[in-house]
C-alpha distance (Angstrom), angle and dihedral (degrees) to the residues before:
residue distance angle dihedral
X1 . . .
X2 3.94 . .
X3 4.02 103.5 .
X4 3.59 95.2 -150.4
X5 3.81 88.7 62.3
X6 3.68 88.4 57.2
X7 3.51 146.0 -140.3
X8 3.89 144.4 -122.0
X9 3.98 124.5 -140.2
X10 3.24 121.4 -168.3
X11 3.73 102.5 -133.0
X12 3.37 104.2 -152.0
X13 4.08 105.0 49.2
X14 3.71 84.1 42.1
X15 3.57 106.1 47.7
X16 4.08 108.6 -1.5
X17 3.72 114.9 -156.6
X18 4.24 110.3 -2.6
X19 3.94 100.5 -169.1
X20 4.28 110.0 -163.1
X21 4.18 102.8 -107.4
X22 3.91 103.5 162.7
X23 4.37 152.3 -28.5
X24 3.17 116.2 -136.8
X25 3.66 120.6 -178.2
X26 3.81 117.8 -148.4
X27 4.45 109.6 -151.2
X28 3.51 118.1 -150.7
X29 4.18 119.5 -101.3
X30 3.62 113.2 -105.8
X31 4.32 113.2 -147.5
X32 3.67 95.9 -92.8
X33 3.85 89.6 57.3
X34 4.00 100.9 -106.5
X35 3.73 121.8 117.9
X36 3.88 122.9 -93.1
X37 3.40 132.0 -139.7
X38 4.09 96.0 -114.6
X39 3.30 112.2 97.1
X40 3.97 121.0 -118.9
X41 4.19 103.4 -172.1
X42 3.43 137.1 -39.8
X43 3.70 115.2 -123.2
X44 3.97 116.1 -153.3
X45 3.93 119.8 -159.0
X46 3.23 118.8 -142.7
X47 3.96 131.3 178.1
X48 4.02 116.0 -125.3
X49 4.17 109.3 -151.2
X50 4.09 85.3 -157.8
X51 3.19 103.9 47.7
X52 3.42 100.4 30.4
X53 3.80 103.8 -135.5
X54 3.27 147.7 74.7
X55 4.23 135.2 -70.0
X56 3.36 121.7 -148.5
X57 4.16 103.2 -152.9
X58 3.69 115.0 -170.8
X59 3.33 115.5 -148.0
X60 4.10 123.1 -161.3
X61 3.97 113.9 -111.8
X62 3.61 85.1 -126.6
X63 4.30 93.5 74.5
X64 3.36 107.1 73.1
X65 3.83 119.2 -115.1
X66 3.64 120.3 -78.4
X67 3.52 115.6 -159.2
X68 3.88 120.2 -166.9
X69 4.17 131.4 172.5
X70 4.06 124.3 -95.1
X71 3.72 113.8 -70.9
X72 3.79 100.1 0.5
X73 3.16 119.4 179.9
X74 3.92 126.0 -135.6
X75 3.90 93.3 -2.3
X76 3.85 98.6 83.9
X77 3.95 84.1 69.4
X78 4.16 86.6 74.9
X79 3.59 82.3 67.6
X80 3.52 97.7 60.4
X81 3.28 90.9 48.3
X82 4.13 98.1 60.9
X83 3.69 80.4 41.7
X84 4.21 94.7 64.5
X85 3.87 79.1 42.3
X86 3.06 101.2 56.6
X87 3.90 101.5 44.0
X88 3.86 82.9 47.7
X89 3.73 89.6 56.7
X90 4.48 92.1 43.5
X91 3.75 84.9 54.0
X92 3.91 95.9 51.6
X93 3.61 87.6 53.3
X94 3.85 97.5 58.0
């Protein structure tokens, strides 16, 4: 399958229910070891009611930060969307 031709998922057989949990954004390591101040990715958690865990989504630094309450419903599936965008645009680069 050739990503930049796209693909659909359908959301709810593949992941059920994702409910909102956390963002967590993940700096950039300066040489000495301690964290910078530019930001690497953002990583949204979002609860899966099929699987019964949690996915880590990474988000580019480039999409601006979404922020959305505890446990919504429905939203979370905006970040899977930048997600697909954003590997689309990482492969275009190459």
């Amino acid at each position: 399958m050739r990503l930049s031709n796209g693909f659909v998922i359908d959301k709810e057989k593949t992941f059920g229910e994702l409910k909102f949990t956390a963002v967590r954004d993940v700096f950039l390591q300066n040489e000495d070891g301690t964290p910078s101040t530019q930001l690497k990715k953002r990583i949204y958690d979002l609860k899966c009611s099929l699987h019964g865990g949690i996915i880590p989504v990474c988000v580019p630094p480039e999409v601006p930060l979404r922020e959305f309450p505890y446990n919504a419903v429905g939203i979370p599936y905006v970040c899977l969307k930048c997600f697909i965008k954003g590997m689309k645009q990482s492969i275009s680069e190459r």
